[in-house]
N, C-alpha and C positions, 0 to 999 in steps of 0.2 A: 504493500500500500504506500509506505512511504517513496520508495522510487517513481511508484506513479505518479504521484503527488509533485514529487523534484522536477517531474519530466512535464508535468503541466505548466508550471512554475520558470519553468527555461523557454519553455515555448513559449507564453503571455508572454515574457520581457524580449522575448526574441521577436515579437509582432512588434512590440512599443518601441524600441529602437529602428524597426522597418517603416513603422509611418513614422515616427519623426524624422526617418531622412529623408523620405518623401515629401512631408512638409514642406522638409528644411529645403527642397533641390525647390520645391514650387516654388517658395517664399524667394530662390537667390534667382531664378528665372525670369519670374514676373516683375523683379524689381531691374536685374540690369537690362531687360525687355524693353520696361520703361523710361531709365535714365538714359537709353539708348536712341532714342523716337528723335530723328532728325526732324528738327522744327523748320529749316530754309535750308532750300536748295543752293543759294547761292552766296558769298561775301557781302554784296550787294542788297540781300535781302532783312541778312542779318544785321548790317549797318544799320537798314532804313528803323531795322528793329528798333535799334541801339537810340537812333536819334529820337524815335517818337516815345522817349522814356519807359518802352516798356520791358518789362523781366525775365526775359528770354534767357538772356545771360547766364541767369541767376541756376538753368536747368545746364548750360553747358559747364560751370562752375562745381557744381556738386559732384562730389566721390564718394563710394561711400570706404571709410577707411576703419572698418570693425575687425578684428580676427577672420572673424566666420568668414569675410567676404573675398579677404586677404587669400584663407587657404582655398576657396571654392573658387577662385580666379586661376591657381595653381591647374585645378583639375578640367576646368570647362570655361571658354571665351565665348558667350553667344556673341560675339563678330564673328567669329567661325566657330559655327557649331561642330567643326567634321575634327575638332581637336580634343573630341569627348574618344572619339575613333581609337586618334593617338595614340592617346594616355592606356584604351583598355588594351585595345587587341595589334597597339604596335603598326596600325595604319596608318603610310603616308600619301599623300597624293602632293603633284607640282602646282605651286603658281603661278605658274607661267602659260600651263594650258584652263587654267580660270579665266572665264571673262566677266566684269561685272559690268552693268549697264543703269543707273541709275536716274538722275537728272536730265532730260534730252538734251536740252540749253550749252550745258558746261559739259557734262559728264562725257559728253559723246564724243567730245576731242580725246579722251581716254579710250575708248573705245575704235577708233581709229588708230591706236597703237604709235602715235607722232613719237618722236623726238623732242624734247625741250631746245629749243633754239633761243631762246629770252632770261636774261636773269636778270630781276629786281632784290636792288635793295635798298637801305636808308644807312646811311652814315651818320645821319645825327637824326634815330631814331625818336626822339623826345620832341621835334616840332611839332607844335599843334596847330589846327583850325580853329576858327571861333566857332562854341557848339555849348551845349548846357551838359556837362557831367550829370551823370545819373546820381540822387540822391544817396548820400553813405558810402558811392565808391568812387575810384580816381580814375575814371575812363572819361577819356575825349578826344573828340576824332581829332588825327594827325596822319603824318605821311606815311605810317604802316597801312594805317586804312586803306588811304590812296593805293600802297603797292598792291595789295590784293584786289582793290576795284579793278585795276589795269590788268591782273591776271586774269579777274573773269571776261574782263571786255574783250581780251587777245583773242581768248578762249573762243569767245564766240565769232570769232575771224578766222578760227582755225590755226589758231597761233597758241602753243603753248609755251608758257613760262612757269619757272623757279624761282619763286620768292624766296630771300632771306630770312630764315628764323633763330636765327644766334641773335643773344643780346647783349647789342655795343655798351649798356649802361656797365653790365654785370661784371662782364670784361675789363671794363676801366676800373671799377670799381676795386674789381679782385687784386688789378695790377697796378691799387695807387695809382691811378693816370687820368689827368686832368682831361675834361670835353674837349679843352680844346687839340686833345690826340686823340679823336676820335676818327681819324682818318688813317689813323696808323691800325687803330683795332679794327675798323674796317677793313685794312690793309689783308689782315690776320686772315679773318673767317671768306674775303674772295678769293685769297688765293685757295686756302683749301678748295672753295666750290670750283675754281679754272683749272686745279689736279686732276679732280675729279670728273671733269667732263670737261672736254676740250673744244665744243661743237656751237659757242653761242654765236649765234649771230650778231645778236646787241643786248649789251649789258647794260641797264639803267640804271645809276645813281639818280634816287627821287627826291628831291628837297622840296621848303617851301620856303620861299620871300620873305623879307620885314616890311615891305611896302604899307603906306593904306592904301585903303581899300577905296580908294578915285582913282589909285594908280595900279591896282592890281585886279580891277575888274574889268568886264565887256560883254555887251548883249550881244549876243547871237542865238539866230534864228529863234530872237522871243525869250530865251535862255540867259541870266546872267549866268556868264563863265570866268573860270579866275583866269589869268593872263597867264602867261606859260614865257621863261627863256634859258636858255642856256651857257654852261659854263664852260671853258675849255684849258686849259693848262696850258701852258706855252713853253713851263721849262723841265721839259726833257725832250731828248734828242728826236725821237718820231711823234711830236704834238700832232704832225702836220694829217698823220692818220685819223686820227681822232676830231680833228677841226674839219676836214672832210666827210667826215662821216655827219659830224653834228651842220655841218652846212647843208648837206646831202636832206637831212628831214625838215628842218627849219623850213627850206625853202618850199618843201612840198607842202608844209605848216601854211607859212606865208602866200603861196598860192592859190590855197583853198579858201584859207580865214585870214585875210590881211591883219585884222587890229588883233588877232588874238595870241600872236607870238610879238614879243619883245627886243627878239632878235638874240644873238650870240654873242658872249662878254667873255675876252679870253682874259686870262688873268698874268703877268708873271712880275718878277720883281718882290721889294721888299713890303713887307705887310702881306701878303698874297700867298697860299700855299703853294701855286703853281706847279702843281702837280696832278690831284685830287685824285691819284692812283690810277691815273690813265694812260701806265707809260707798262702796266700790267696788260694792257690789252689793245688794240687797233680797235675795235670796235663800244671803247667804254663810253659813254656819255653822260652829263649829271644836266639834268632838267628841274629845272622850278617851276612848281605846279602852286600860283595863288600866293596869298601872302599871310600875313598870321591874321588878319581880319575877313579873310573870305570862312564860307563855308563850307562843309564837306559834303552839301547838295552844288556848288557849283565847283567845285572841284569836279564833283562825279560828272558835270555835264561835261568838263574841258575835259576828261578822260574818253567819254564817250564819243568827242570831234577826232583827237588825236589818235586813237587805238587801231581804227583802220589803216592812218598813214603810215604807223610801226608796223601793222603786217602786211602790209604792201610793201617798205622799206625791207623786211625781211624776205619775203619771194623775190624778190629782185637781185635780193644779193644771192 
């Protein structure tokens, strides 16, 4: 009787430990399920988010960082579910013969299997637009934004780009060094990305202006747009690749939207860095998109004029 008893006894706890992992798999399922649910398809979407104060954010923000979640991350990633496979029965398959296909807009330059020929990035990542920060947090649109407007805009040109996501503050920061060597830590994190892929067609340094904002705006087509120009380096030996290049779009600029480029300002000499790391590439360019009184809705328009002429400047080359 007593064995029966013990053997009842192992079984009951052997169920209770069976549904609570059950539970426990539903409860980690349904929550990273959830925290997972792409809210906008695009940068662009997500901005307009961001500008019209509402809390979107607040869902791309959230982790959850408990034990349970910790080791249950270990065992299964609903981003790919086929990693439950894995872990049991030692299953692998390639990424490589995976296609995903999501977003048509954006995603689909993915799916076309391109090449990245574009690399954006911010050298003095901290410039800002005029824009209302969301209550309680320090977000305000600046030229990171920009960079990723301009990747969707490529995108939809059929032009893929590489945005820069190292950060120049952190960097300085770590290495004692002053903003104003932020071109040197800049320096840093493009050369890694020119190691690592040697194929850009054009590199974009995106800044923004100290101008006001009488001298850094223009209506077009019913649109105010912020004014746009560029910078060029003069002292190193091959500028001359570089100031061709950036004359080479200006002018396409200038042809299409006369008041909306500023024109090309080389720099060299003393006070001047006369360099801006564009002696790393023939094809580097730094562009000023607006000025610290415009906003990141007319920013987004002068993105939206210029992005065709970048991938038209890019198939041609």
């Amino acid at each position: 009787m007593k064995k029966v008893k013990l053997k009842k006894k192992r079984k009951f706890k052997f169920r209770l430990i069976f549904y609570a992992f059950i539970m426990f798999l539903g409860y980690e399922l349904s929550f990273n399920v959830i925290m997972n649910i792409k809210l906008v398809d695009s940068n662009e979407e997500f901005l307009k988010a961001l500008m019209a104060d509402s809390n979107y954010h607040l869902l791309y923000e959230k982790k959850s960082s408990d034990i349970f979640t910790k080791l249950f991350s270990k065992i299964l990633d609903v981003n790919e579910p086929i990693s439950i496979l894995e872990n049991t029965i030692h299953f692998k398959t390639s990424k490589k013969n995976m296609t995903f296909v999501n977003n048509p807009n954006i995603e689909n330059v993915k799916s076309l299997n391109l090449k990245p020929s574009v690399y954006i990035y911010n050298t003095h990542q901290t410039e800002a637009y005029q824009g209302k920060a969301l209550e309680g947090y320090n977000i305000t649109p600046g030229v990171m934004m920009a960079s990723y407007i301009l990747q969707d805009k490529l995108a939809e040109n059929n032009i893929k780009a590489d945005v820069m996501e190292d950060n120049i503050t952190d960097y300085l920061n770590l290495n004692n060094m002053k903003y104003s060597k932020s071109y040197q830590a800049s320096r840093t994190f493009l050369q890694n990305a020119l190691n690592n892929y040697q194929n850009y067609k054009l590199i974009i340094d995106l800044h923004r202006d100290a101008l006001s904002k009488d001298k850094s705006t223009v209506i077009i087509n019913n649109k105010s747009c912020a004014k746009i120009s560029f910078v060029v380096g003069l002292e190193h030996k091959n500028y001359n690749y570089n100031l061709n290049v950036t004359n080479n779009i200006n002018n396409q600029i200038k042809q299409k939207y006369p008041t909306l480029t500023r024109g090309v300002i080389t720099k060299k000499g003393e006070g001047s860095n006369g360099i801006y790391n564009q002696d790393l590439n023939p094809n580097i360019i730094l562009i000023e998109i607006g000025g610290e009184e415009n906003t990141i809705d007319e920013v987004l328009n002068t993105i939206e004029l210029i992005a065709p002429i970048f991938a038209s400047y890019v198939n041609e080359t």
